[in-house]
C-alpha positions as CSV (number, residue, x, y, z in Angstrom):
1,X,68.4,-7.2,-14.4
2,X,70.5,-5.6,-11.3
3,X,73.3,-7.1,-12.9
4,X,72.7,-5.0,-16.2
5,X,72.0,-2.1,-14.5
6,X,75.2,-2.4,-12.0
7,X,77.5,-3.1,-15.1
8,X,76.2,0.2,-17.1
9,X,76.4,2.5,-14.0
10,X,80.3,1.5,-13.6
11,X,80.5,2.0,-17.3
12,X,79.0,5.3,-17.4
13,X,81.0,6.0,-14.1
14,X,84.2,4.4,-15.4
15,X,84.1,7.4,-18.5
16,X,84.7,10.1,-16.2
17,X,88.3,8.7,-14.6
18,X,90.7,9.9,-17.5
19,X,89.4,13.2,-16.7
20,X,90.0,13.0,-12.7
21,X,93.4,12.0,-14.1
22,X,93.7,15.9,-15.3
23,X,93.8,17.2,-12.1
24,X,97.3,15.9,-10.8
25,X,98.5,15.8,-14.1
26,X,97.8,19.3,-14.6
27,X,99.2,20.0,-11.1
28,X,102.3,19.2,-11.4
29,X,102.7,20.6,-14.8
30,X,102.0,23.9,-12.5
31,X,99.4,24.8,-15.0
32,X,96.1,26.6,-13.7
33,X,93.0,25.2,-12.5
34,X,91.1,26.2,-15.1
35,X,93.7,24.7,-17.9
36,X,92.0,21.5,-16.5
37,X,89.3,22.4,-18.2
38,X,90.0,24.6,-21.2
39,X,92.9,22.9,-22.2
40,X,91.3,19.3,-22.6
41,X,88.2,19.9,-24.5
42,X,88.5,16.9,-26.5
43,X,88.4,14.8,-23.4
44,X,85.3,16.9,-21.9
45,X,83.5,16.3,-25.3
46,X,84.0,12.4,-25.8
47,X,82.5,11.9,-21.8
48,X,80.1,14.0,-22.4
49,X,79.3,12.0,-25.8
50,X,79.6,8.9,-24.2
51,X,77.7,9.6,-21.3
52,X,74.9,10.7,-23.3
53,X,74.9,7.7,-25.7
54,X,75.4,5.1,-22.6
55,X,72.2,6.8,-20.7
56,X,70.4,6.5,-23.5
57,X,71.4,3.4,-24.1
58,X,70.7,1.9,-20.9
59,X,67.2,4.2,-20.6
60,X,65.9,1.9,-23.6
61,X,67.2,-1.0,-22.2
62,X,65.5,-0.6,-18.7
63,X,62.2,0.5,-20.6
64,X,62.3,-2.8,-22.4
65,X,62.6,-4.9,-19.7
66,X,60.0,-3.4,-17.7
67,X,57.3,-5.4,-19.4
68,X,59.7,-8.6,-19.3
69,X,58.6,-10.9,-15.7
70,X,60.9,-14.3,-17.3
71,X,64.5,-14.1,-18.9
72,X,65.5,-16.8,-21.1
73,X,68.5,-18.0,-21.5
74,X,68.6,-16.8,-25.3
75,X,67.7,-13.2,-24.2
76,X,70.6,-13.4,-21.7
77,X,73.3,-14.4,-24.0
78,X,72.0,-10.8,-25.9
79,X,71.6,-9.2,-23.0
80,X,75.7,-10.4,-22.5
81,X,76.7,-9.3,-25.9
82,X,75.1,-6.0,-24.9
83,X,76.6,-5.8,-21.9
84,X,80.2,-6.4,-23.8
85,X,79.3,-3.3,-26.0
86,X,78.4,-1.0,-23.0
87,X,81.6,-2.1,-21.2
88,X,83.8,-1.4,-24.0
89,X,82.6,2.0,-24.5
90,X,84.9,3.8,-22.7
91,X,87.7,2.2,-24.3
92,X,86.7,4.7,-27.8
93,X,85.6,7.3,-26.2
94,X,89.1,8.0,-24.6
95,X,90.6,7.3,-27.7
96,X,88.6,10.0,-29.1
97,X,89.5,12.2,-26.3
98,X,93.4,11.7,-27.5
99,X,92.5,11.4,-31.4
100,X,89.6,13.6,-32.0
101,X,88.1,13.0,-35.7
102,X,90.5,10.2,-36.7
103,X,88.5,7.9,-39.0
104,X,90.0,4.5,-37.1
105,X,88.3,5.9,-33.7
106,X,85.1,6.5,-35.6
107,X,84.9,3.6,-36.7
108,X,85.4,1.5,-33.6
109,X,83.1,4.0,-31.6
110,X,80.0,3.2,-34.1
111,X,81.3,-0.6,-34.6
112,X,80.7,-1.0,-30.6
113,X,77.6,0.8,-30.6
114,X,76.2,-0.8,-33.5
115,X,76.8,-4.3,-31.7
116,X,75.1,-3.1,-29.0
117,X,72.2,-1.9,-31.1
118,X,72.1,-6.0,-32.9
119,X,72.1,-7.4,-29.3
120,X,69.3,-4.6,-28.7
121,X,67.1,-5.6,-31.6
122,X,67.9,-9.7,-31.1
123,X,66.7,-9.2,-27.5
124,X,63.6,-7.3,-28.4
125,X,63.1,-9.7,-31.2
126,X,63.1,-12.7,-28.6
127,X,60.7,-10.7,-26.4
128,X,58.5,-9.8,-29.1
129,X,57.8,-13.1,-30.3
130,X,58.1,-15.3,-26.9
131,X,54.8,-13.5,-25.1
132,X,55.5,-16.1,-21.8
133,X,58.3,-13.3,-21.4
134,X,56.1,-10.3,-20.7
135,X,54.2,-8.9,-17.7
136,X,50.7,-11.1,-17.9
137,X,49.3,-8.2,-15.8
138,X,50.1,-5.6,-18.4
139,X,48.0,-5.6,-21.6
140,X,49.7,-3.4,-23.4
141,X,52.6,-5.3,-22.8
142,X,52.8,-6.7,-26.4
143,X,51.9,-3.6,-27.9
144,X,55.4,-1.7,-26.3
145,X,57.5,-4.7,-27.5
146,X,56.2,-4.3,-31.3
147,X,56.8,-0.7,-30.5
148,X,60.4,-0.9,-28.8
149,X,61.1,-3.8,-31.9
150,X,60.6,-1.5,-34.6
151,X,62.7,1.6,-32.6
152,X,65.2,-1.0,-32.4
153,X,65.8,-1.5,-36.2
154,X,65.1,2.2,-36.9
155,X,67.9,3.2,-34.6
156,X,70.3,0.3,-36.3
157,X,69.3,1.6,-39.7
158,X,69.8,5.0,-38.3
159,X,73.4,4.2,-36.9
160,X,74.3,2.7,-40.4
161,X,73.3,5.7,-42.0
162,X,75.3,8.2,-39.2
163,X,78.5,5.4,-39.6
164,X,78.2,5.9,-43.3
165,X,78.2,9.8,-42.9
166,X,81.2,9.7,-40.3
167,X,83.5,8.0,-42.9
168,X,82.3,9.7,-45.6
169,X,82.5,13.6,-43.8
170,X,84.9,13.6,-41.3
171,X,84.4,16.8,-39.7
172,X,80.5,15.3,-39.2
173,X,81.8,12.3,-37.3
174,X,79.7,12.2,-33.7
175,X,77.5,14.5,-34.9
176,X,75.8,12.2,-37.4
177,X,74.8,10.4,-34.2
178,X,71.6,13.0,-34.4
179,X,70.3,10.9,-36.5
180,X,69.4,9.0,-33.6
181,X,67.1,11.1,-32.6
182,X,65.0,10.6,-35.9
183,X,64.0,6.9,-35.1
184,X,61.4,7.2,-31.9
185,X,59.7,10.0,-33.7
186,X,59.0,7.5,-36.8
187,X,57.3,4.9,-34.6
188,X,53.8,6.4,-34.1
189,X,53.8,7.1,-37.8
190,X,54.8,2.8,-38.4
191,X,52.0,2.1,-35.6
192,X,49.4,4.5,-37.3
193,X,50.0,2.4,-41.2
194,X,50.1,-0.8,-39.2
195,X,46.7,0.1,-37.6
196,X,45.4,1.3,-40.8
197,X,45.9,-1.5,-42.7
């Protein structure tokens, strides 16, 4: 998994280069230092968007495979189709630095993360139902796959939802992404009727 984790830290790291580009740019426009800044708040906004969503992103990811001691080769084509969708990340997030809330940059910023949130939930499927895959060493191993499984398709329903607001409500667009925040709350209340039953 150093190859996962290498290609999302040179994603996340590859969001903040449009804004280094400011600084000469701004330069020889003979505008002040501080225009860098306060006159490019779009651009500060969609890194600091992306950024959030790509940690995040690659937090769950790393927590997943914590439990995982063997990769197949089905989980790595996921894992690859992840990959894709954290590496082309950076491509809608500078278009929403130069477009802002147009409905064609919404769309392909959820489209990308939503593939990335299928690859997510076909991975943790995989894991959840091929136990060889998981630490033998770690009994609740299983138990934080189910778990991770049914964050997964929370967050996907969740993302739907969000995409659904951002087309419908403009002016909501990346905020709608809150709703991501809903999903790991819901999964001790799934666990609790699961246990019940």
């Amino acid at each position: 998994m150093l190859f996962t984790d290498a290609v999302a830290a040179i994603s996340i790291t590859l969001l903040v280069l449009p804004l280094v580009e400011l600084v000469p740019e701004a330069a020889s426009a003979h505008e002040g230092a501080s225009e860098v800044l306060t006159g490019h708040l779009n651009q500060i906004w969609s890194f600091l968007l992306s950024f959030t969503v790509i940690a995040n992103i690659w937090l769950e990811h790393h927590r997943t495979f914590a439990s995982v001691s063997k990769v197949n080769r089905p989980l790595m084509v996921w894992n690859m189709g992840w990959l894709l969708s954290i590496v082309v990340l950076p491509l809608p997030t500078e278009m929403i630095g130069a477009f802002g809330f147009d409905r064609f940059v919404g769309a392909f910023y959820y489209s990308t993360l939503l593939a990335g949130m299928v690859c997510r939930l076909a991975m943790l499927r995989i894991v959840k139902t091929t136990p060889g895959l998981l630490e033998e060493d770690d009994p609740r191993a299983p138990q934080k796959a189910e778990d991770s499984y049914t964050e997964s398709w929370l967050n996907v329903i969740a993302l739907v939802i969000a995409f659904a607001i951002a087309l419908a409500v403009p002016v909501l667009q990346y905020y709608s992404l809150l709703l991501l925040a809903v999903a790991p709350r819901l999964v001790p209340l799934l666990r609790g009727r699961r246990t019940a039953r």
